[in-house]
C-alpha positions as CSV (number, residue, x, y, z in Angstrom):
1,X,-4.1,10.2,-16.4
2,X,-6.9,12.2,-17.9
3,X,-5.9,13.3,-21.5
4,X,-7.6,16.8,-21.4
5,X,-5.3,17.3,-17.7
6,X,-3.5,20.7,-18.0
7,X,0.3,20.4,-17.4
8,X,3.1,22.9,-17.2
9,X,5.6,23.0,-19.6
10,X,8.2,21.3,-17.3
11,X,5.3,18.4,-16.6
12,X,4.5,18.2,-20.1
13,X,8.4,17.2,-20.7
14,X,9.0,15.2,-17.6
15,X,5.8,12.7,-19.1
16,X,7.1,12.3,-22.5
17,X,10.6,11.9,-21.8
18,X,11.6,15.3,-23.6
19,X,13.6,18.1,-22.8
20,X,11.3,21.4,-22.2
21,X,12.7,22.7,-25.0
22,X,11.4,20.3,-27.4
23,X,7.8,21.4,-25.7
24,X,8.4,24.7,-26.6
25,X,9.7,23.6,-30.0
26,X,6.6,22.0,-30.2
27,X,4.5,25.1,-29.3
28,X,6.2,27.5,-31.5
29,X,7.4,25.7,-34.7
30,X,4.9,22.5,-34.5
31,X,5.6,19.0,-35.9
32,X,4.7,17.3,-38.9
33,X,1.9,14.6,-38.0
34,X,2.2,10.9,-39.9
35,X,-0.2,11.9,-42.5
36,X,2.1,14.8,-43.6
37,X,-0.1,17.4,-41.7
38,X,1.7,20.3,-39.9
39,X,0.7,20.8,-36.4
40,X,1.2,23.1,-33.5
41,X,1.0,22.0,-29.4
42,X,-2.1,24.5,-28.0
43,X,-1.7,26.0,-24.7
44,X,-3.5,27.9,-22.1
45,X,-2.1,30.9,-20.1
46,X,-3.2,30.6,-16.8
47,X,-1.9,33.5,-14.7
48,X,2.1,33.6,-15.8
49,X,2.1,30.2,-16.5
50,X,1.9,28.4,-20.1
51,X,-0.4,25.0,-19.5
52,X,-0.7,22.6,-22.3
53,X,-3.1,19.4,-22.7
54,X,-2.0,16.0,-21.9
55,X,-3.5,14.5,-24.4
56,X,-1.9,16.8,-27.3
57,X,1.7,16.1,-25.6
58,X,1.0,12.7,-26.3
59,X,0.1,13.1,-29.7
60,X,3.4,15.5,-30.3
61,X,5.5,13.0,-28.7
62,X,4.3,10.0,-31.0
63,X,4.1,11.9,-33.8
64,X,7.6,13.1,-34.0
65,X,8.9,9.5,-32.5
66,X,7.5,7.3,-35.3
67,X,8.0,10.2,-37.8
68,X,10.7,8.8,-40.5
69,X,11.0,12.2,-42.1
70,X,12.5,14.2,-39.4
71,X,15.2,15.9,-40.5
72,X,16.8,16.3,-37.1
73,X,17.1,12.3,-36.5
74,X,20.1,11.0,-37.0
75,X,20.1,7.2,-38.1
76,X,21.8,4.8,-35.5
77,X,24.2,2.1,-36.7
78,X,21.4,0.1,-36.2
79,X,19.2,1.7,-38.5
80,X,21.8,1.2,-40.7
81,X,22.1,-2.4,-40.1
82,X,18.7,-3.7,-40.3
């Protein structure tokens, strides 16, 4: 898929395997890239609907995923193991 596609909120989710409340997470609070950067998802309001770039969903997604200083992630017993 192109990476500068525009996808609804509910898209943008449904790609990355997220709820659309880590989108919006993502569009109001921002992530912390892996150089220690703090970043915010852009969108485009289109009408009444929020649209947001595939290619930035991507970058969110892989950012937070391979992230090891999220707070929120909670260490699996084989985290803990290896």
């Amino acid at each position: 898929m192109n990476m500068d596609a525009l996808l609804t909120r509910r898209q943008a989710a449904q790609r990355v395997n997220v709820t659309v409340a880590v989108v919006d997470q993502w569009l109001y609070r921002g992530w912390t890239d892996l150089t220690g950067e703090s970043r915010k998802l852009q969108s485009r309001l289109i009408g009444r609907t929020r649209y947001v770039r595939h290619g930035d969903v991507l970058q969110a997604e892989r950012d937070t995923r391979l992230n090891p200083a999220r707070s929120h992630r909670r260490r699996s017993f084989a985290d803990e193991a290896a």
